[in-house]
C-alpha angles and dihedrals in degrees: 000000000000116000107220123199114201118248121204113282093027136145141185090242091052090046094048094048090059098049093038101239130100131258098245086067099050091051086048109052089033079042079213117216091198113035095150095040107040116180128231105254093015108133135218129183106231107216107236136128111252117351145262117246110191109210110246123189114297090021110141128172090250088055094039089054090055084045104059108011115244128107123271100248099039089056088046081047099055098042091042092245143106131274089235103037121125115253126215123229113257090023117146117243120197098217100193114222120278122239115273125233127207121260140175117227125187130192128201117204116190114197108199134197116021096308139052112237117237081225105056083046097053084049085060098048094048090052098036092083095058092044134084092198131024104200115198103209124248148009108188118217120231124219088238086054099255129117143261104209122215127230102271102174108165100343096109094050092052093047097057089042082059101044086238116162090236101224113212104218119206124184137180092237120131108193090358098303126103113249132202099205096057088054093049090054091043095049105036097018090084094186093052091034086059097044080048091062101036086056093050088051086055095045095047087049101053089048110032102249107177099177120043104212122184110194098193119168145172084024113163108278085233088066094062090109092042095059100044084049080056099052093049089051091048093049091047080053099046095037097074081053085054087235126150119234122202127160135197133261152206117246091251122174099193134021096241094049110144128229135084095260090061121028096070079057110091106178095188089048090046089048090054102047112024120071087224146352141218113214106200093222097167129072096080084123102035134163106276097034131075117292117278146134102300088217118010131189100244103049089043094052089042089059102038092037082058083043101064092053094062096044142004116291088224087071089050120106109177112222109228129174125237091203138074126217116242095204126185120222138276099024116236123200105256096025117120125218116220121253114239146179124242090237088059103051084054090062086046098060089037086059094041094050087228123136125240117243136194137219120215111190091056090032097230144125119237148143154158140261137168118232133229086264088054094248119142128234145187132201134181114177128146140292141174088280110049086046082053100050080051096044083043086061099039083061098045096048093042099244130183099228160294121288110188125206112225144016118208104065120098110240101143099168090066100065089044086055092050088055086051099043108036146011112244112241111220122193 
């Protein structure tokens, strides 16, 4: 598959014309929000084996080859020509496609309120193919060491249409918010923490849970032993089930880093007794904070390059959003940006007659308008490009995987790059 930025004057017959396809299916596969009013710097994912390079000034065979990764004369053989011949600027090279590696990708999906939205279902059957887990959050602890379900609905039954592993996801929150001292009673109090467990093992079993997931955050620092004393009991537990066990974790770059969100966390102790981790490396522009990439490149290396010291990078799954932030300027401390999809920032741009820019150093599309109020905004949110920069380091540091919060959320390119760049482990 090629990724395609539009350039100014552009159309979709023109596009398709280059790339030898049609313009229908351009509009299906990018399920494209805006076909009669494209965006400068707006990108699709044109859907070809293998991709196009046009030669540009200094180009040789030899750069080309680093460039793109595959060998000089397979590159001359495909195209009929010779290794050493001279290229023309502007000249059409053929790049076959590279070999793929197998990965794992998890979705969670999060229904709110007393019913689960069609929409938000359909999301999770037109994700479930391209996933190895589907994870419901959450199950919420009790302080007597029973459980709040979620609404499931139909999840299990996707999951088990779509051979996904379903991930029961637990997590230490009381009315929606993580709380240190349920995790303090789950993790020190032994005869809630085994009901706790016992309940879990009933629970797994009645709906098929495969992979027991806690997602416990902002613990006492003081209960960082405890925890991992917890996990290995849990393990010892699921493990008679023949069930995996993996658990969540802050973006941390060292293993002393200071705040509540991150000292319960030990990495070193999380590598040696879970089966495989999620480390949460997005929210760096959040909602209630300035406007920013909400994961960019830099920050997510600098945690998972620190990770794979600690544990091995096969138990690594990097944590990407599948959202963008709409935030109004200035910012102003205690205002709160809107959630949005990358399909609809798209439209955003498209009814504002603003071009979409993109930032290389954090690897991330963004840009500016004006509303009808005359108040300013700014939004960064994802493309084809910034989830391939990321696929492009999954596959340089070895990692296990991908986990994506949330479904929901309409980011089709995404799931035509997975099929591109990996083949989809299922369990």
């Amino acid at each position: 598959m090629q990724i395609h930025v539009i350039q100014r004057g552009q159309s979709l017959t023109g596009i398709a014309q280059a790339y030898g396809t049609t313009a229908e299916r351009l509009i299906s596969t990018n399920q494209i929000p805006n076909p009669n009013d494209l965006v400068v710097g707006q990108t699709l994912v044109i859907p070809i084996t293998g991709s196009y390079y046009w030669v540009r000034a200094g180009d040789t065979l030899w750069s080309i080859s680093r460039r793109v990764g595959i060998p000089v004369e397979e590159i001359a053989r495909v195209n009929r020509i010779t290794a050493n011949q001279t290229l023309s600027i502007g000249q059409r090279l053929y790049i076959p496609p590279r070999p793929k590696r197998d990965a794992e990708f998890n979705a969670y999906v999060e229904p709110r309120g007393t019913t689960v939205a069609p929409a938000l279902e359909q999301s999770a059957r037109e994700a479930a193919p391209y996933l190895t887990y589907l994870a419901p959050f959450s199950f919420q602890a009790l302080r007597d060491g029973s459980l709040k379900e979620p609404l499931l609905n139909q999840f299990p039954a996707i999951a088990r249409a779509n051979n996904n592993v379903l991930m029961m996801v637990i997590t230490n929150q009381e009315n929606d918010q993580f709380n240190d001292e349920l995790g303090r009673i789950l993790l020190n109090d032994q005869a809630i923490q085994t009901r706790f467990l016992n309940n879990i093992v009933a629970t797994a079993q009645r709906y098929g849970f495969r992979d027991i997931h806690f997602d416990f955050e902002y613990l006492r620092p003081e209960d960082r032993e405890a925890y991992n004393r917890f996990l290995r009991r849990a393990k010892q537990r699921f493990s008679q089930e023949g069930w995996l066990l993996s658990t969540a974790l802050a973006p941390k770059t060292s293993a002393g880093q200071k705040g509540r969100w991150y000292e319960a966390h030990d990495y070193k102790a999380h590598g040696e007794i879970v089966d495989f981790v999620v480390i949460m490396t997005y929210e760096w522009g959040y909602s209630g904070g300035p406007a920013m990439a909400v994961s960019p490149i830099g920050p997510v290396r600098d945690v998972l390059e620190y990770a794979i010291t600690e544990m091995p990078a096969s138990k690594i799954m990097m944590g990407q959003n599948l959202y963008g932030y709409d935030w109004t300027l200035p910012f102003v401390q205690g205002s709160t940006a809107r959630a949005i999809s990358p399909q609809r920032a798209i439209m955003i741009a498209a009814e504002n007659d603003v071009a979409i820019q993109y930032d290389y150093r954090a690897q991330a599309p963004f840009f500016n308008y004006t509303d009808r109020a005359g108040k300013r905004h700014e939004v960064w949110f994802e493309d084809a490009r910034s989830i391939q920069a990321k696929f492009n380091l999954i596959k340089e540091l070895g990692l296990r995987g991908m986990s994506y919060w949330k479904l929901g959320l309409s980011f089709p390119q995404n799931w035509l790059l997975i099929t591109d760049n990996f083949n989809v482990r299922k369990r």
